[in-house]
C-alpha positions in Angstrom: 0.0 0.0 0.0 1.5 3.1 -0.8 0.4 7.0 0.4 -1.8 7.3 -2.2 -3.4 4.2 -2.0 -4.0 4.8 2.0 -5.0 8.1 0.9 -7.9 7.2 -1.0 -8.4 3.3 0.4 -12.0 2.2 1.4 -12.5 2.2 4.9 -15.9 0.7 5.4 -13.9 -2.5 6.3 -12.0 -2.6 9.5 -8.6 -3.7 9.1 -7.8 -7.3 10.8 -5.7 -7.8 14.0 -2.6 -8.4 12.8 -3.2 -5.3 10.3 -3.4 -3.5 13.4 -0.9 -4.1 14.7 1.4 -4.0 12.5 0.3 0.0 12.0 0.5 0.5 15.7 3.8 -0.8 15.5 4.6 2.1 12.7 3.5 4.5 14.9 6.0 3.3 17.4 8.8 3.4 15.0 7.6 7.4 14.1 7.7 7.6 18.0 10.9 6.4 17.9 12.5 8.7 15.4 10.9 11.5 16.3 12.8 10.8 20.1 16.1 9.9 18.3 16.5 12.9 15.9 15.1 16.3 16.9 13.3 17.9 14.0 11.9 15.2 12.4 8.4 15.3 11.4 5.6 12.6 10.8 4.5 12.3 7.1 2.9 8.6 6.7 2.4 5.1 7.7 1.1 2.2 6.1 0.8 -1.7 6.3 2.3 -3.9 3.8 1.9 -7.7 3.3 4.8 -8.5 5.6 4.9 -5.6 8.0 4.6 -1.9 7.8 6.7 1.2 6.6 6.7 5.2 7.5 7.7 8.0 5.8 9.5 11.0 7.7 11.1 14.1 7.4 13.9 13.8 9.0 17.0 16.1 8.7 19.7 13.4 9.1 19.9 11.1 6.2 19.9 7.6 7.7 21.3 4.6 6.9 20.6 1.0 7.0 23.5 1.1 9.8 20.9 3.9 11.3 18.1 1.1 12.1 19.6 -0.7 14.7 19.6 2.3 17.0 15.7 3.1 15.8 14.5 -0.3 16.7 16.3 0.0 20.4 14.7 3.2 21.0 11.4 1.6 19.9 12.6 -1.5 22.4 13.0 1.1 25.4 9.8 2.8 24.4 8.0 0.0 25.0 10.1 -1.8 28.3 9.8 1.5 30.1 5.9 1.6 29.9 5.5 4.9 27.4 2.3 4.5 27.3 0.1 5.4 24.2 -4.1 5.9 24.2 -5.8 6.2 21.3 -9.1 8.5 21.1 -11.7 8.7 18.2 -11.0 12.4 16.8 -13.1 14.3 13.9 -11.2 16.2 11.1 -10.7 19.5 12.5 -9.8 18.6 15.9 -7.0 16.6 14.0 -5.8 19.5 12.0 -5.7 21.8 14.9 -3.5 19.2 16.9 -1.0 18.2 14.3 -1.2 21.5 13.5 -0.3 22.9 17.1 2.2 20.1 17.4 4.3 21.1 14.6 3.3 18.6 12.2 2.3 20.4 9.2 2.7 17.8 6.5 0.0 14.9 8.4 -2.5 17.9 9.6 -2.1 18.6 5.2 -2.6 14.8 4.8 -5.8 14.4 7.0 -7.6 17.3 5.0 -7.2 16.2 2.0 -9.3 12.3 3.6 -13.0 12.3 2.8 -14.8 14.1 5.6 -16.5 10.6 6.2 -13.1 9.3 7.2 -13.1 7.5 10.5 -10.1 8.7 12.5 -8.0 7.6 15.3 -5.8 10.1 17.5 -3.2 7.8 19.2 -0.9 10.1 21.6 1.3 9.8 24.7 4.4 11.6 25.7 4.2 14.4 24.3 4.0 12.6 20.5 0.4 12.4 18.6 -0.6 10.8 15.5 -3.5 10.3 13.6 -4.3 7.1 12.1 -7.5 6.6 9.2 -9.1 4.2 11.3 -11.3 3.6 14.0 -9.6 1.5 17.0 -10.8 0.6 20.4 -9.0 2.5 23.4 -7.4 -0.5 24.6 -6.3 -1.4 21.0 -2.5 0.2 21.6 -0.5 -2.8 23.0 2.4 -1.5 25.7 4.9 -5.0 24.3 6.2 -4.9 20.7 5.5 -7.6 18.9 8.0 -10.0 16.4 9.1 -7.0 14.3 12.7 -5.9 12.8 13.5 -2.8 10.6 14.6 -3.8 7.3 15.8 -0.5 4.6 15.3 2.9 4.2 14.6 4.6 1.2 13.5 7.8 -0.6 10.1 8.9 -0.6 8.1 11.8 -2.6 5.7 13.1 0.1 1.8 11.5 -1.2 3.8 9.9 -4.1 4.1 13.4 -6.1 7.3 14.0 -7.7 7.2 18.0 -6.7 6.8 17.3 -3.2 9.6 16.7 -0.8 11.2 13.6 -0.5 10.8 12.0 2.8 12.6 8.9 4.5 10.7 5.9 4.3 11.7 3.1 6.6 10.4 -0.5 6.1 9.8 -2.9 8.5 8.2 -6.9 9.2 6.2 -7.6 11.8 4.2 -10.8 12.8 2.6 -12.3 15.5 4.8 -15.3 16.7 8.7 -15.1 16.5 8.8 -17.7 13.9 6.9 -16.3 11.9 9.6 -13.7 11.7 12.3 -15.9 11.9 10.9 -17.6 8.8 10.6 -14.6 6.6 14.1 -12.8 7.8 15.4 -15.7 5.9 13.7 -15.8 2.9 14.1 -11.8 2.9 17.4 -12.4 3.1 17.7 -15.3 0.5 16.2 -12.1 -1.4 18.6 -10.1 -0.9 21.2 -12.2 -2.6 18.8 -12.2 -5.8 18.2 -8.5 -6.3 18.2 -8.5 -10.1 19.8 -4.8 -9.3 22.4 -5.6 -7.4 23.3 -9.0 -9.7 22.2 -6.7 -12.6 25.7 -4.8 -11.9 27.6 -7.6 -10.7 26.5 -9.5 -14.4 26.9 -6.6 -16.3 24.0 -6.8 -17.8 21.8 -3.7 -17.4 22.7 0.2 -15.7 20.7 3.3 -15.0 21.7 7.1 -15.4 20.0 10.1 -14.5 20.3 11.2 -18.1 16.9 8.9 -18.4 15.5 8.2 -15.0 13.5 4.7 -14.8 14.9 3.8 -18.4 17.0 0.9 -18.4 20.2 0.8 -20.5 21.1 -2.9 -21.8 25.0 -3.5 -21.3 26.1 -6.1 -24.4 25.4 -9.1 -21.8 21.8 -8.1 -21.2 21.0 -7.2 -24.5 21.9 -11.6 -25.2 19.3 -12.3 -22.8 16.7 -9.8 -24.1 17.6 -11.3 -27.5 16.9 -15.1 -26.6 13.6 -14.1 -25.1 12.9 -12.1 -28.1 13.4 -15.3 -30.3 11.9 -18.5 -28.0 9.3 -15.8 -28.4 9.1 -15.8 -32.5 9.5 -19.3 -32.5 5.8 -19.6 -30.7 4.6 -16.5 -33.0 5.5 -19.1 -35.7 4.0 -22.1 -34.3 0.7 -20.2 -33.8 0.9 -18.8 -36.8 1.1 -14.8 -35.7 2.2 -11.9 -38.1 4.9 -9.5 -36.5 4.7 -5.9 -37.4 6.2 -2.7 -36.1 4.4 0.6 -35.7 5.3 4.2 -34.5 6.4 5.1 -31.3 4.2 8.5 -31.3 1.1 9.2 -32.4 -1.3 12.2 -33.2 -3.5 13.1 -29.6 -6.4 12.5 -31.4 -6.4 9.2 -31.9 -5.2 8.5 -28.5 -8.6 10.6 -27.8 -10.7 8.2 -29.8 -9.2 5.3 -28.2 -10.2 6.1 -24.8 -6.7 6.0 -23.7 -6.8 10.2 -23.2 -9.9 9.6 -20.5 -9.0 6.7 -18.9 -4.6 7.1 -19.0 -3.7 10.3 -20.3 -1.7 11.1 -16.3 0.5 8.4 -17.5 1.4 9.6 -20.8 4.0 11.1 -22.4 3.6 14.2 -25.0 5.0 16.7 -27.2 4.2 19.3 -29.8 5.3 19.3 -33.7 3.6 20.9 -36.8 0.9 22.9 -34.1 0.0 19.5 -33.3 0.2 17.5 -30.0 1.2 13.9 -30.0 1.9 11.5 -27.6 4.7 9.3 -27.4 2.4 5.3 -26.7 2.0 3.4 -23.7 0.4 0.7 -25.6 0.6 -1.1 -28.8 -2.9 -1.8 -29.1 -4.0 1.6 -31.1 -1.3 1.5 -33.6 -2.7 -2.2 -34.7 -6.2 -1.3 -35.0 -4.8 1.4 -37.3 -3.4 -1.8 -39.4 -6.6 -3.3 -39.4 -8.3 -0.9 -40.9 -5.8 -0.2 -43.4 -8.0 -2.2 -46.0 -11.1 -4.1 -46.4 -11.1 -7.1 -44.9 -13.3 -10.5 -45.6 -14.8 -13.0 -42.7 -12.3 -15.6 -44.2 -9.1 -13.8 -43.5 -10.6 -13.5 -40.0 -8.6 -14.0 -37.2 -6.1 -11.7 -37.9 -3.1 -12.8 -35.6 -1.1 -9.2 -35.3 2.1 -9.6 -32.8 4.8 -6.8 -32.0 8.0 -6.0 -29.6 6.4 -2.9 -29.1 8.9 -0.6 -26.9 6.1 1.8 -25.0 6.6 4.4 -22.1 4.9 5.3 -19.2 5.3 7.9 -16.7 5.8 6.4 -13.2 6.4 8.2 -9.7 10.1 8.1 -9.0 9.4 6.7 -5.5 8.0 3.7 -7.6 10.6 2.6 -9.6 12.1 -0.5 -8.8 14.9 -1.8 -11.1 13.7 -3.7 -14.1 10.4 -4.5 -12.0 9.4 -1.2 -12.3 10.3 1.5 -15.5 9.5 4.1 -17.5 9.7 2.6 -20.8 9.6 -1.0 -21.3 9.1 -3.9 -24.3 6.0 -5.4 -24.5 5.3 -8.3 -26.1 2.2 -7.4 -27.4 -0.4 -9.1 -29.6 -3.9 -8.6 -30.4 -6.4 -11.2 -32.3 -9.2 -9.9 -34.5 -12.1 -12.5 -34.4 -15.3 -13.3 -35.7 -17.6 -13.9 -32.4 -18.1 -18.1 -33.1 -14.2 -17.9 -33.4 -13.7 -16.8 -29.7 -13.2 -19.7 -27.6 -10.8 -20.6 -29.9 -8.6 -18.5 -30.2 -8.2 -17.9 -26.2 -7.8 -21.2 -25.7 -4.8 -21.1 -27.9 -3.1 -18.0 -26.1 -3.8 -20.2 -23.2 -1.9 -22.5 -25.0 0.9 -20.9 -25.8 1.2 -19.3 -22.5 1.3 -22.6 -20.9 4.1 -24.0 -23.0 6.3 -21.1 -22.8 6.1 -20.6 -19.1 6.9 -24.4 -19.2 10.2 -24.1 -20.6 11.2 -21.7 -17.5 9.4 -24.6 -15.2 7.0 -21.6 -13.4 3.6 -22.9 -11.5 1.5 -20.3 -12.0 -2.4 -19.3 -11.4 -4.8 -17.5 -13.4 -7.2 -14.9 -12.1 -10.0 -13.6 -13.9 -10.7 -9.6 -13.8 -14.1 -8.4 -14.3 -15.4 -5.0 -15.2 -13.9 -1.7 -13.1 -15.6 1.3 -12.2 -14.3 3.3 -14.8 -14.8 1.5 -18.4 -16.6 1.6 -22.0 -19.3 -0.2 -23.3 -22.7 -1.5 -22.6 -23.5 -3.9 -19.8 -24.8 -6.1 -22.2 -21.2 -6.2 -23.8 -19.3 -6.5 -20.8 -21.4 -9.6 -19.6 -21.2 -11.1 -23.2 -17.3 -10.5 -22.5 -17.0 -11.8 -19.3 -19.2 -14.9 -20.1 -17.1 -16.1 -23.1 -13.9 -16.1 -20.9 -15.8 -17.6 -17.5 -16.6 -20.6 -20.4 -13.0 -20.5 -21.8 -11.6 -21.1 -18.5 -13.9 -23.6 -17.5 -13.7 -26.1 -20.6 -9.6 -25.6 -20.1 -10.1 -27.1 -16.4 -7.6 -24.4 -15.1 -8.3 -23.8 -11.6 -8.9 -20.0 -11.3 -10.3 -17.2 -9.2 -12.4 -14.6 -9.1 -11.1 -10.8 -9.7 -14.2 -8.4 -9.2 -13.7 -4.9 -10.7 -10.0 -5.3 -11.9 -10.4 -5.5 -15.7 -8.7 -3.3 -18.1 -11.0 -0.2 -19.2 -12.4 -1.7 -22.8 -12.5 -5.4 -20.9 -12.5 -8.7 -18.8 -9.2 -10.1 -18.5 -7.2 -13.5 -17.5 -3.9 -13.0 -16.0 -1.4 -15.5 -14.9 0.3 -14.7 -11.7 4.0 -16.9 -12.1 5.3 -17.8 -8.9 9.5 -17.7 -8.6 11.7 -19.3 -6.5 11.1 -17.8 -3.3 6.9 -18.7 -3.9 6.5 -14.8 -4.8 4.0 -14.1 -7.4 4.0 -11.8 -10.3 1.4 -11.3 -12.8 3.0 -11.4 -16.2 1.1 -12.9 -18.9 -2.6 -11.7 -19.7 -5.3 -12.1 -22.4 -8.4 -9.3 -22.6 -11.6 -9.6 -24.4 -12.4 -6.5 -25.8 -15.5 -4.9 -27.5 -14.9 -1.8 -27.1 -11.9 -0.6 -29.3 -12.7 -2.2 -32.9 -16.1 -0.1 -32.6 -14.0 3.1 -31.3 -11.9 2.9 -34.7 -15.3 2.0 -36.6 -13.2 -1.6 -37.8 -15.1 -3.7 -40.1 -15.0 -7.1 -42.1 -17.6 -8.5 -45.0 -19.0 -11.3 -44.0 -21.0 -14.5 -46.2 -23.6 -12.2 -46.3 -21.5 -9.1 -47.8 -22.1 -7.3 -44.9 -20.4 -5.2 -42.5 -19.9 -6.8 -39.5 -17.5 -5.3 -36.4 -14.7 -7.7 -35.3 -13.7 -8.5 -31.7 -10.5 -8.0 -30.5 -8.2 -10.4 -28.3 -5.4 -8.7 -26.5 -2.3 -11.2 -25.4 1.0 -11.0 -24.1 3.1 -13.8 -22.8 5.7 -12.1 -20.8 4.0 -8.7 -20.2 7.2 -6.7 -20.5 10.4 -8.2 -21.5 12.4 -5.5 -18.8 10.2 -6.9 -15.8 10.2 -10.4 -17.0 13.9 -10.6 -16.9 14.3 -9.0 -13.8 12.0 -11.6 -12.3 14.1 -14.1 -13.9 17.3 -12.9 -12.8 15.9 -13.5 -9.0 15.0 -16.4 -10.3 17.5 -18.3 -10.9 19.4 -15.6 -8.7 21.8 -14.9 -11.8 22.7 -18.8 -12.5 20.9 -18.8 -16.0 20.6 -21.9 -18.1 23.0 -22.4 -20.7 20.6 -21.6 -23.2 20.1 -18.4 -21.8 23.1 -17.3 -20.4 24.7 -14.1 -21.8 28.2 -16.7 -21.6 27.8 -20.4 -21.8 31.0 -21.5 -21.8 34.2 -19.8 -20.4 37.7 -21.1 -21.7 40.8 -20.6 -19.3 44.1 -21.6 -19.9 46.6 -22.7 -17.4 49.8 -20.8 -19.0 50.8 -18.9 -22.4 51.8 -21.8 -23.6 48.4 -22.9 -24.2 46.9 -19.8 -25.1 47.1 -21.1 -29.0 44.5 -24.3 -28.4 42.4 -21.9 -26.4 41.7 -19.4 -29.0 41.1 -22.3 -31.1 38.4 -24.1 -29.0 36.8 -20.6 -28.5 36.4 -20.2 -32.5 35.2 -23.9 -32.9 32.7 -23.2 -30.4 31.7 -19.7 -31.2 31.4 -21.3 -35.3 28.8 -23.8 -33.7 27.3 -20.8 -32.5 28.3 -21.3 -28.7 28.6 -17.7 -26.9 32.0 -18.3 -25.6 34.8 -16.5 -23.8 38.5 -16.7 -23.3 40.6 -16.2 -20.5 44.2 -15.9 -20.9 45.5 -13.6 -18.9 48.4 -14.3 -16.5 46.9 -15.1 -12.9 46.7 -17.9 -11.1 44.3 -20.8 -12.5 42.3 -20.8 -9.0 41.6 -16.6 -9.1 40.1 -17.2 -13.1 38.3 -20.1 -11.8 36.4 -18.3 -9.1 36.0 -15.5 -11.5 34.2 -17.4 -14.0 32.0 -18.9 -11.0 31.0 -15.5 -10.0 30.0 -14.7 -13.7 27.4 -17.9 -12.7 28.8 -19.2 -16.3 27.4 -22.5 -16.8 30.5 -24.4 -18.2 33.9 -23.6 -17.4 37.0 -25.4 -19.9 40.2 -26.0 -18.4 42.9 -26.2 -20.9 46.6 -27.1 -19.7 49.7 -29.6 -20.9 47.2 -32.5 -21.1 44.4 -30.8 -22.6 47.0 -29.5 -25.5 48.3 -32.9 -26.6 45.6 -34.7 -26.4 43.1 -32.0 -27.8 40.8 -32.1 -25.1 39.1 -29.7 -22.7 38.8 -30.3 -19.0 35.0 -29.2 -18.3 33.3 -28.1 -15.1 29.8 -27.4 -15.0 28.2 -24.7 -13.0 27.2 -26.7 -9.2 29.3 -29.6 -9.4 32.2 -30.4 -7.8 33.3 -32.9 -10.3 34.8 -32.3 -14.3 35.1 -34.3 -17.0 38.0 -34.7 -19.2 36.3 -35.0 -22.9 37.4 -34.8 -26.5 36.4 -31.0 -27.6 34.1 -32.9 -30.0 32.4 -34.8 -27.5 32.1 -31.4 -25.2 30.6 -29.6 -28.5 28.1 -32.3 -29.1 26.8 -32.5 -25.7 26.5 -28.9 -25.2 24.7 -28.5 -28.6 22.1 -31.2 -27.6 21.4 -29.3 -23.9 20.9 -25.6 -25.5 18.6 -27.2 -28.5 16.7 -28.8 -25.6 16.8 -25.8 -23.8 17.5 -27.9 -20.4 
């Protein structure tokens, strides 16, 4: 949950226990800052699925190192009986306190909530704050409970990149000790998997302020993009898609007629040439319609499988920018089906398909969720329940297990998504297919049918990994940087012993790299140990040894990424077996 979302969140249900108190414990880290460093000032807390966070305004810039020292002060807060009470309070009785106690940017925050807000004044020792809840008096607890502060980060105060930035400091929380026992690990384990912090070690991606939230691909990222890119032409082939291209900016107007200007225009990008505005696309879909109706089309040529690497941008908060995970401009791989209605069920349960067997070859488990119509949409009820229906019977005929997602569809349509889960059991929706009415009628689209009439297609929106950026980045954590061989940016690295056998070397790398093997050499002059370990921290899959023996007998010493053991093996042997694991993609 972030400011925003707490800003405008539906209070009508009370939050659970443990919801509770994991905000009350929040509070008692704001407590605890504002004791430790005079100054400081409250801006916001919140509850997250593991524990809570709070942003402050604090005029020392803290530290990880920082936290320890927070969480004893909250410790001592607690142990020495600082007792806080908690009060229902109504709006401007909440102003005038924060107000009157300094705290200027929470008394700005509380009148900005609807007026039917329920609030909660907790206060004690001279330190108030005001929660957007209603809680019992006896709801504060005196004892923290299992809890440990875990970062600190930059904030913009409510999420708005021309408000200050504030210190935002994450913690976990849980009931029973174990509990946080358990997940310290696997945050840990987490840790170690960053995609930004193997992204640099890898060399494989960088960011500069010269384009913040736009990833640059270093040469070794760009092989990964590439491979994804092509296991995911191969299945455009299989299912018989077209790929086109189309412009990166278009005129406002038809972004207008889209609906994209009512419904996503805060996101957008724009600019102004020839006295006109354009806008620079968020989404691919627009562009293809425009293809569509580039000529007349009949009922036989119907579907119409479009599919495109479409490189969009959209304009995120800078406190929401995570890495890969979360960018400013990123690859989608986007494609959208134009169908005849009795061709519906069809065609979804191919992108079903195809999803499934892809996500196969990266061994995910994965659910699917099914999003019905939001608030703010186009169309007719009777379309939107014609919509939903046809994928509710999709779904069920496939005998996917799914769930229900009330009120979460795109704008134009329903929508299944499948939520991958990784290594660690986190989940992360990636692939999705929408049903949508809405758009071919919004670019008046057409086809003849038998009857040499006009009849308006329907559109099927589909995309397999969502967006290449975030898909990597979820594979780097993974497989915490230890890529398969078919995959990895280097899948074999060659290190010679001595000069002496720097000859053979460079002549397994250029058999290899002939056999199209992505290959490299090292022959510098350090110890055979240090290259070793080198080559492990790279996470290359296969490592080749090449010394006295290796020379005469022209063979390579191999070590495979994991194992303890190598294998001495003709290079033609090596090549063959290497060939058959990549074409396999093991």
């Amino acid at each position: 949950m972030n400011s925003n979302q707490m800003k405008g969140q539906d209070q009508s249900k009370q939050p659970g226990q443990l919801e509770q108190m994991r905000l009350l414990t929040a509070v008692r880290l704001a407590q605890a800052v504002k004791r430790r460093y005079e100054g400081a000032r409250l801006g916001i807390g919140a509850v997250t699925d593991n524990g809570f966070y709070y942003d402050l305004d604090v005029p020392a810039s803290l530290s990880e190192q920082d936290l320890a020292g927070v969480e004893e002060e909250m410790k001592q807060l607690a142990s020495s009986g600082s007792s806080l009470s908690c009060r229902k309070v109504a709006h401007e009785e909440a102003v005038r306190l924060l107000e009157a106690a300094g705290e200027l940017l929470k008394a700005e925050w509380v009148q900005e909530l609807d007026r039917e807000q329920p609030l909660t004044l907790v206060e004690g020792d001279g330190f108030i704050d005001v929660l957007p809840l209603t809680l019992d008096e006896d709801a504060v607890s005196h004892e923290l409970p299992a809890c440990k502060l875990l970062s600190v980060s930059g904030a913009y105060w409510l999420g708005d990149s021309s408000r200050p930035v504030l210190q935002r400091i994450y913690g976990a929380a849980f009931s029973e000790a174990a509990e946080l026992e358990d997940y310290l690990a696997a945050y840990e384990e987490a840790q170690k998997r960053d995609h930004r912090k193997l992204g640099k070690q890898l060399q494989l991606f960088m960011f500069a302020d010269e384009a913040p939230g736009m990833p640059f691909y270093l040469p070794k990222g760009t092989v990964i993009r590439n491979e994804l890119e092509a296991l995911s032409r191969e299945f455009l082939q299989k299912y018989r898609y077209e790929e086109v291209r189309t412009p990166i900016m278009m005129d406002r107007q038809m972004w207008e007629q889209s609906g994209h200007w009512d419904h996503y225009h805060e996101n957008m990008y724009f600019c102004e040439l020839d006295h006109h505005q354009f806008a620079v696309k968020p989404m691919n879909c627009p562009g293809h319609m425009l293809m569509f109706k580039n000529r007349l089309r009949s009922y036989k040529e119907l579907p119409i499988r479009l599919a495109e690497f479409g490189q969009v941008h959209r304009h995120e908060f800078s406190g929401a920018l995570n890495g890969l995970l979360r960018v400013r401009t990123f690859c989608q791989d986007d494609a959208h089906i134009f169908v005849r209605p009795d061709q519906i069920g069809q065609e979804i349960g191919g992108a079903i398909e195809l999803i499934k067997e892809m996500y196969g070859i990266f061994g995910f488990e994965y659910s699917l969720e099914l999003s019905t119509r939001p608030e703010s949409s186009m169309g007719s009820d009777e379309q939107w329940e014609a919509a939903e229906a046809a994928l509710s019977d999709v779904l069920g005929q496939s005998g996917l297990p799914y769930r229900l997602n009330p009120g979460d569809g795109a704008f134009y349509g329903p929508k299944i998504d499948f939520h991958i889960k990784d290594a660690l059991n986190r989940s992360h929706q990636c692939a999705t297919i929408q049903l949508d009415f809405q758009m071919p009628e919004k670019f008046d689209l057409s086809y003849v049918d038998e009857h040499n009439e006009r009849q308006t297609p329907i559109v099927i929106h589909r995309a397999v990994y969502g967006s290449i950026d975030r898909f990597l980045g979820i594979l780097i954590e993974h497989y915490a940087g230890a890529f398969p061989a078919w995959l990895a940016p280097v899948q074999v690295a060659v290190i010679t012993v001595a000069d002496r056998h720097a000859a053979y070397g460079a002549e397994v790398c250029r058999l290899l790299k002939d056999a199209g093997i992505r290959v490299e050499l090292d022959e510098r002059q350090e110890k055979l140990g240090y290259k070793i370990r080198e080559a492990q921290l790279q996470k290359t899959p296969y490592i080749a040894v090449i010394g006295d023996k290796e020379l005469v007998d022209g063979t390579v010493t191999v070590r495979a990424r994991g194992s303890e053991q190598q294998q001495l093996l003709e290079l033609g042997t090596f090549l063959s077996q290497l060939q058959g694991i990549l074409a396999e993609r093991k």
